[in-house]
C-alpha positions in Angstrom: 6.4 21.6 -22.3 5.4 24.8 -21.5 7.2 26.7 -18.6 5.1 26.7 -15.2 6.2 30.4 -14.3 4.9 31.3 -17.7 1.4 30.2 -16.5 1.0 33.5 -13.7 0.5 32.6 -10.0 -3.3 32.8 -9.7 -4.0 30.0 -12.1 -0.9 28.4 -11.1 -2.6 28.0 -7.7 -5.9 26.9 -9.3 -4.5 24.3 -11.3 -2.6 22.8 -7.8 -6.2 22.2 -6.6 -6.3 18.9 -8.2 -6.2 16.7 -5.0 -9.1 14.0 -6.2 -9.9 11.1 -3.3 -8.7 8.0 -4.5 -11.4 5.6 -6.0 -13.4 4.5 -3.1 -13.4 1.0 -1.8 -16.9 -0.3 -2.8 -19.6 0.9 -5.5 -21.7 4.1 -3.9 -25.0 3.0 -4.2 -25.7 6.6 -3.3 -26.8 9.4 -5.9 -24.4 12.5 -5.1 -23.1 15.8 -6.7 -21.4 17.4 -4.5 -18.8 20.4 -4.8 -16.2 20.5 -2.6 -13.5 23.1 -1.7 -10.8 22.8 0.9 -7.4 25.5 1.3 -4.9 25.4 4.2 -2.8 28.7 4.4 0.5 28.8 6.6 1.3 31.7 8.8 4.7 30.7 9.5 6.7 29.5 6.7 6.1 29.0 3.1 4.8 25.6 1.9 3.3 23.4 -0.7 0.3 24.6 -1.8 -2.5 22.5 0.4 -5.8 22.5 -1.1 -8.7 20.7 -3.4 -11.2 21.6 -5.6 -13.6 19.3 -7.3 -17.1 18.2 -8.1 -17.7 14.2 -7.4 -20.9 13.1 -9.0 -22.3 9.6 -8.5 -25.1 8.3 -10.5 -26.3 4.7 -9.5 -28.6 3.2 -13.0 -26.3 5.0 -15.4 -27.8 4.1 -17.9 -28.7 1.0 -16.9 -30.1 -0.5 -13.5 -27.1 -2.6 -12.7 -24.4 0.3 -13.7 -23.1 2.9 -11.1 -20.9 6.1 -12.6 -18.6 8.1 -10.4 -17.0 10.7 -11.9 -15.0 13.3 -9.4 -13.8 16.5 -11.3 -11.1 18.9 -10.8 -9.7 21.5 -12.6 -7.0 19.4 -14.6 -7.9 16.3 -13.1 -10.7 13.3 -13.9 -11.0 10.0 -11.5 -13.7 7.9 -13.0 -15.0 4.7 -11.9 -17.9 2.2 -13.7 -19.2 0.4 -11.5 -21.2 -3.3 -12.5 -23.3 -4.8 -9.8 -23.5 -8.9 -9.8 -20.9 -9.2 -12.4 -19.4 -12.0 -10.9 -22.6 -13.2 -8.9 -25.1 -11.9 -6.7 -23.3 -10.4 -4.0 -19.7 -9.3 -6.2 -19.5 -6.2 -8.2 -16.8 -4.9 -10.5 -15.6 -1.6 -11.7 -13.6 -0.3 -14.2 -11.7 2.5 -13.5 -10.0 5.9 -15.7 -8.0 8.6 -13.7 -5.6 11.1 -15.3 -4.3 14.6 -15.8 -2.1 17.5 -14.9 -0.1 18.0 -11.9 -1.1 15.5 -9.4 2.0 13.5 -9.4 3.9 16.1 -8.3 6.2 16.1 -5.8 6.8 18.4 -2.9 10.2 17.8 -0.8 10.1 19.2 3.0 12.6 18.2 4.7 12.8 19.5 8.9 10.1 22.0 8.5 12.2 23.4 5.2 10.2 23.1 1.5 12.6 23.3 -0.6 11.6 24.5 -4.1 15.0 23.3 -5.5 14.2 19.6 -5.1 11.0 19.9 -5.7 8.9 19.1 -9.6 6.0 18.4 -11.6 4.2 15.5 -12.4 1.7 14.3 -14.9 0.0 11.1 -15.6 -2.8 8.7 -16.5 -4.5 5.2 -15.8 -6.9 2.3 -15.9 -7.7 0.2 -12.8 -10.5 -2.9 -12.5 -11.7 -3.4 -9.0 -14.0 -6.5 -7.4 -16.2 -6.0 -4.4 -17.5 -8.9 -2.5 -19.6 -8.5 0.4 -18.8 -11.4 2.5 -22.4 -10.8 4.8 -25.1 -9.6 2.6 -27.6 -10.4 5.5 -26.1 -8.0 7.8 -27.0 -4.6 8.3 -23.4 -3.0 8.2 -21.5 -4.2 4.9 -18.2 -6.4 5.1 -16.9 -6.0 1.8 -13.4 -7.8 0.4 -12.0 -5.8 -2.2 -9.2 -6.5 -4.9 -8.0 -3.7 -7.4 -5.6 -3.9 -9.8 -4.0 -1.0 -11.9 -1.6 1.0 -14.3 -0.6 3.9 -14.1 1.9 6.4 -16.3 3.6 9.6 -14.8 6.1 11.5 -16.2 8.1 14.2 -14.6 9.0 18.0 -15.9 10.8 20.5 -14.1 9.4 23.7 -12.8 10.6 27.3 -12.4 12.4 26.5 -9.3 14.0 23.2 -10.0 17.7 23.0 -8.8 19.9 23.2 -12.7 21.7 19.6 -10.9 18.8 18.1 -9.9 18.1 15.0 -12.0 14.8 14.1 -12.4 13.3 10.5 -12.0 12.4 8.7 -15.2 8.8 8.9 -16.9 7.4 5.2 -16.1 4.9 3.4 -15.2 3.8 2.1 -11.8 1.4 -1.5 -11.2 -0.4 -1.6 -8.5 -2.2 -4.3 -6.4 -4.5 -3.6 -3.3 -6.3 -5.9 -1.1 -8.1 -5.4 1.6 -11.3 -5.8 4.1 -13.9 -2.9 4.6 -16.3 -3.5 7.3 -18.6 -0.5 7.4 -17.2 3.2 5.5 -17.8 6.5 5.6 -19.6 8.4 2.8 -17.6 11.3 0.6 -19.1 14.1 2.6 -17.5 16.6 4.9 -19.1 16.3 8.6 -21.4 12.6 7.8 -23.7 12.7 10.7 -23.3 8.9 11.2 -20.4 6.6 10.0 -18.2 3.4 11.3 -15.2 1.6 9.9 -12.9 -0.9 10.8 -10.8 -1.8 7.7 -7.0 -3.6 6.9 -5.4 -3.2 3.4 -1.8 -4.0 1.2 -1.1 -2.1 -0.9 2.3 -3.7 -3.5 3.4 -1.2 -5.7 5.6 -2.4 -8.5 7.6 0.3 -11.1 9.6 0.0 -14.3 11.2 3.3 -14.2 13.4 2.4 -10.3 16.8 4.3 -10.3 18.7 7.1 -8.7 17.6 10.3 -9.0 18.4 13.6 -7.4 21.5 15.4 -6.8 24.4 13.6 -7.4 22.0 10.4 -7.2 21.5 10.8 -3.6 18.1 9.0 -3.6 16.1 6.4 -5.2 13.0 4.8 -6.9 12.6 1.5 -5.5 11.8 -1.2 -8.0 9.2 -2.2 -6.1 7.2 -0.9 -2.7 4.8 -3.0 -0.3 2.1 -0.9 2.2 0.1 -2.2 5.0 -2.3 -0.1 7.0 -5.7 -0.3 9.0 -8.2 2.1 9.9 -10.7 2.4 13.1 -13.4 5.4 13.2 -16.2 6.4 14.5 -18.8 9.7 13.5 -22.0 9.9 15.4 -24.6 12.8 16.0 -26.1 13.1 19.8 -29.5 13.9 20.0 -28.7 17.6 21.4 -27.0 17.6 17.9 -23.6 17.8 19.2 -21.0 15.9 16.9 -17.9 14.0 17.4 -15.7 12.1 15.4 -12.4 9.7 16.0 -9.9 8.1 14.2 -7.2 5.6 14.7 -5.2 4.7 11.4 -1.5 3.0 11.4 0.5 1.7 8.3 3.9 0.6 8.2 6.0 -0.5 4.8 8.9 -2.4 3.0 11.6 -1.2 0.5 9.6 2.4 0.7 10.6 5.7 -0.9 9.3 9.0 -1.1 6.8 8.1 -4.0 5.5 5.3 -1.6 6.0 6.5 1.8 3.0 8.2 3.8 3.4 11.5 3.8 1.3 13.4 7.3 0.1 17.0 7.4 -2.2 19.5 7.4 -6.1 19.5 7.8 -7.6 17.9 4.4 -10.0 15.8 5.5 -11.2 15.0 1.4 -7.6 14.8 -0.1 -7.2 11.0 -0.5 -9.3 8.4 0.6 -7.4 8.0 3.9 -6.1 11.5 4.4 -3.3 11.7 7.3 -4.0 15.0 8.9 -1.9 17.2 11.0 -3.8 20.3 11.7 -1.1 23.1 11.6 1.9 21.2 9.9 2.3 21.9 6.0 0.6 19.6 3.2 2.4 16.0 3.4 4.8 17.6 5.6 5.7 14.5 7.5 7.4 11.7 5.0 7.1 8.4 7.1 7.6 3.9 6.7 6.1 4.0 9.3 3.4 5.5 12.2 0.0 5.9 14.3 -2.4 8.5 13.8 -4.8 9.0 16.6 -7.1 12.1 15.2 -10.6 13.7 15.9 -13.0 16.3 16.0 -16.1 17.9 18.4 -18.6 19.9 17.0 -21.2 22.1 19.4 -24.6 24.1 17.3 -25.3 27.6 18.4 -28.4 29.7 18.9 -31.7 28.3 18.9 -31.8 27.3 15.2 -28.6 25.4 15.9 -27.0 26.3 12.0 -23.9 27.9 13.7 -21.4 25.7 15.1 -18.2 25.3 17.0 -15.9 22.7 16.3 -12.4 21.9 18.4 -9.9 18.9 16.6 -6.5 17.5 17.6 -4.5 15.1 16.1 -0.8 13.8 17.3 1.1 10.8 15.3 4.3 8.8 16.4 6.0 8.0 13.0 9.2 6.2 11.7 10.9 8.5 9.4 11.1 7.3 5.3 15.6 7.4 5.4 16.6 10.9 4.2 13.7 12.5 5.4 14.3 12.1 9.5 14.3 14.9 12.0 14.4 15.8 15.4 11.6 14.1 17.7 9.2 11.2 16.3 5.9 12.4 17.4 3.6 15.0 16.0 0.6 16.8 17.0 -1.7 19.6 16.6 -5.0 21.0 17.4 -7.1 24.3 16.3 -10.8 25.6 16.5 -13.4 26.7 14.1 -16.4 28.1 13.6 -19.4 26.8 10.9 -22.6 27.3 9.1 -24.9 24.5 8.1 -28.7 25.5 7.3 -31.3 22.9 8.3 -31.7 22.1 4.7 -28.2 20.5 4.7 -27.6 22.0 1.0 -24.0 23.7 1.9 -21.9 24.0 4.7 -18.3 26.2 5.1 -16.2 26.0 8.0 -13.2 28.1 8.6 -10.3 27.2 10.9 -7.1 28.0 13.2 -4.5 25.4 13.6 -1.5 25.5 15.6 0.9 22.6 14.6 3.0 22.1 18.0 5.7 20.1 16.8 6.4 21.4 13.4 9.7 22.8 12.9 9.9 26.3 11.9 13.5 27.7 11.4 15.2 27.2 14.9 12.0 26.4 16.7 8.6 24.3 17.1 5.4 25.8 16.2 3.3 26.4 13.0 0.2 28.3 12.7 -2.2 27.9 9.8 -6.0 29.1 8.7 -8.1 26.7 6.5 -11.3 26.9 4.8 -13.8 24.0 3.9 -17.0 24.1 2.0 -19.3 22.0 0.4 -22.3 22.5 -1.5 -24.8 19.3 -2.2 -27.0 19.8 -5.1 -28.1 16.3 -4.9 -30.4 17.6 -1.6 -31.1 21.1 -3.6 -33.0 19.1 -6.0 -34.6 16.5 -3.6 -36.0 19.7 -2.0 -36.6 22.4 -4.4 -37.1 20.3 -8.1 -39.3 22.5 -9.5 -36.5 25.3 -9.1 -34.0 25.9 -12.1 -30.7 24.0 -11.0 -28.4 26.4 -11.0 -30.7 29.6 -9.5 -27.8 30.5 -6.5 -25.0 29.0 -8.4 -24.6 32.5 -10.1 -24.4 33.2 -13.9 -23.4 30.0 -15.4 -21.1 29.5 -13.5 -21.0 25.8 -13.9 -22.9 25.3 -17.4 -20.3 23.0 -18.6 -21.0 20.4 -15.8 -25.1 21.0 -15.9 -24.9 19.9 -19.7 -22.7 16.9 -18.9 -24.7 15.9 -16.2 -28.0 16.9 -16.7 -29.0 19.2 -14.1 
């Protein structure tokens, strides 16, 4: 395999950006294409590389009327999901699922504030997943949807430029997966929904054929098999002066957890994963926990009489069980930061960028991490809803993105 420090550190950062959200817990009976871009930079320290990069494209009648295709696309990473509506009756849909690529099973190890390179490697992989959705109250206005995925997925692990010459890596495997769980309500893929409500419980049994010791000197583990539970509460609303506010209350806890199945908290991400754990301030998954309470949130004011400019303050803190091997001093976490935004009224793309001061994030011999972020996101599914006698990709600069406008269509 070809040497990582060969690749040169620009593309090497590009080709990190592969952080895809996790298939989402129902079909999207929405049509999207979206692009979406989010980077965390640390001030103090120097730490995994925190940031995404993808387009997610959802396409409800593709190519038939009961067929729904989500595709989100990174730079060396696919997650795709078919989607079949009434496969299994009137009111439960299934999906079949295809995810795979470079570099997003790797692993980061920061321990007390510390990443260290040394224990640190890459990972690649592929799977298949099939997923039902039932909604339980299809005359209700706000879904309740049961959901039961099941799933296989292949990693294996290389060593980069900075891997330890002792460090033994785990074994290439393959990891089953089972997760069950009750959605009532959701939030859409977007990056500040103007309206949103969710009050969801899930498992998550995680079952592997490659467990064993690993490490240096076989100092820790991967367990044969893993079992998460978690729940999430949140709320995004949008008051008529068009102030916006946004809460979130998400706990988990586990059995026979390791660092491959553990949650790992930190920085501000809020399209990383399905149920990103954000610290603002702290590095990427700095945090590796069995157990803990996130309590996060956001407050956005407009500006000027147009109201495009906007003001946002957000805070999160957590109180966490440490994964063994991975404790240090103190159990509870927080941060908070600023920024400033831009949204036109036409809602096609939005950017934010950020300050966030961790304040319990260890940094040498003391607390406090500072960090800068950027979000953007750029909707061409409302460009074209607005403008469609205008040539798709007019401000997307020259061809820029051909290869997904011959793909897609647009």
């Amino acid at each position: 395999m070809k040497n990582i420090a060969s690749i040169g550190p620009s593309l090497f950062i590009l080709l990190l950006l592969a952080l895809v959200p996790a298939a989402r817990a129902q079909i999207d009976p929405e049509p999207r294409r979206l692009l979406q871009l989010g980077y965390n930079k640390n001030i103090e320290g120097r730490g995994p590389t925190a940031g995404y990069a993808f387009f997610y494209y959802n396409q409800p009648g593709f190519p038939q009327t009961n067929l729904t295709l989500r595709v989100a696309i990174a730079p060396v990473y696919l997650d795709s999901e078919l989607g079949i509506a009434r496969a299994l009756g009137p009111h439960t849909d299934v999906a079949l699922g295809l995810a795979g690529g470079g570099f997003a099973d790797s692993f980061s190890e920061v321990r007390a504030g510390k990443f260290l390179r040394e224990e640190s490697f890459t990972g690649h992989g592929g799977g298949v997943s099939a997923s039902v959705y039932h909604r339980i109250n299809p005359a209700q206005e706000i879904p309740l949807n049961a959901v039961l995925r099941g799933g296989a997925y292949y990693t294996t692990y290389a060593r980069d430029d900075r891997t330890a010459p002792g460090f033994v890596l785990p074994d290439d495997g393959t990891a089953f997966k089972v997760r069950a769980g009750l959605r009532f309500g959701g939030i859409e893929p977007l990056l500040l929904p103007d309206l949103a409500m969710e009050l969801s419980t899930w498992y998550e049994g995680q079952f592997r054929n490659n467990d064993g010791a690993y490490g240096l000197a076989g100092d820790r583990a991967v367990k044969t098999d893993s079992h998460l539970f978690w729940s999430r509460a949140l709320l995004a609303y949008t008051l008529p002066s068009e102030q916006r506010f946004f809460i979130s209350i998400t706990a988990g806890t586990s059995a026979n957890s390791d660092r491959f199945s553990a949650y790992r908290l930190g920085a501000a991400l809020p399209l990383a994963s399905e149920f990103p754990l954000s610290i603002p301030g702290y590095y990427f998954q700095e945090i590796t926990a069995s157990r803990y309470a996130l309590f996060s949130g956001y407050y956005m004011v407009p500006l000027g009489a147009k109201k495009e400019w906007n003001v946002t303050l957000f805070a999160a803190t957590a109180a966490v069980d440490y994964l063994a091997g991975m404790s240090q001093p103190g159990d509870w976490h927080s941060g908070v930061g600023a920024g400033i935004g831009y949204r036109p009224h036409n809602k096609i793309w939005q950017v934010s960028l950020g300050y966030a001061y961790g304040i319990d994030a260890i940094r040498k011999d003391d607390r406090g991490a500072q960090s800068i972020g950027l979000l953007l996101q750029y909707d061409l599914e409302t460009r074209r809803r607005q403008k469609p006698a205008v040539a798709p990709d007019a401000n997307l600069g020259p061809n820029r993105w051909n290869f997904l406008r011959n793909f897609f269509g647009f």
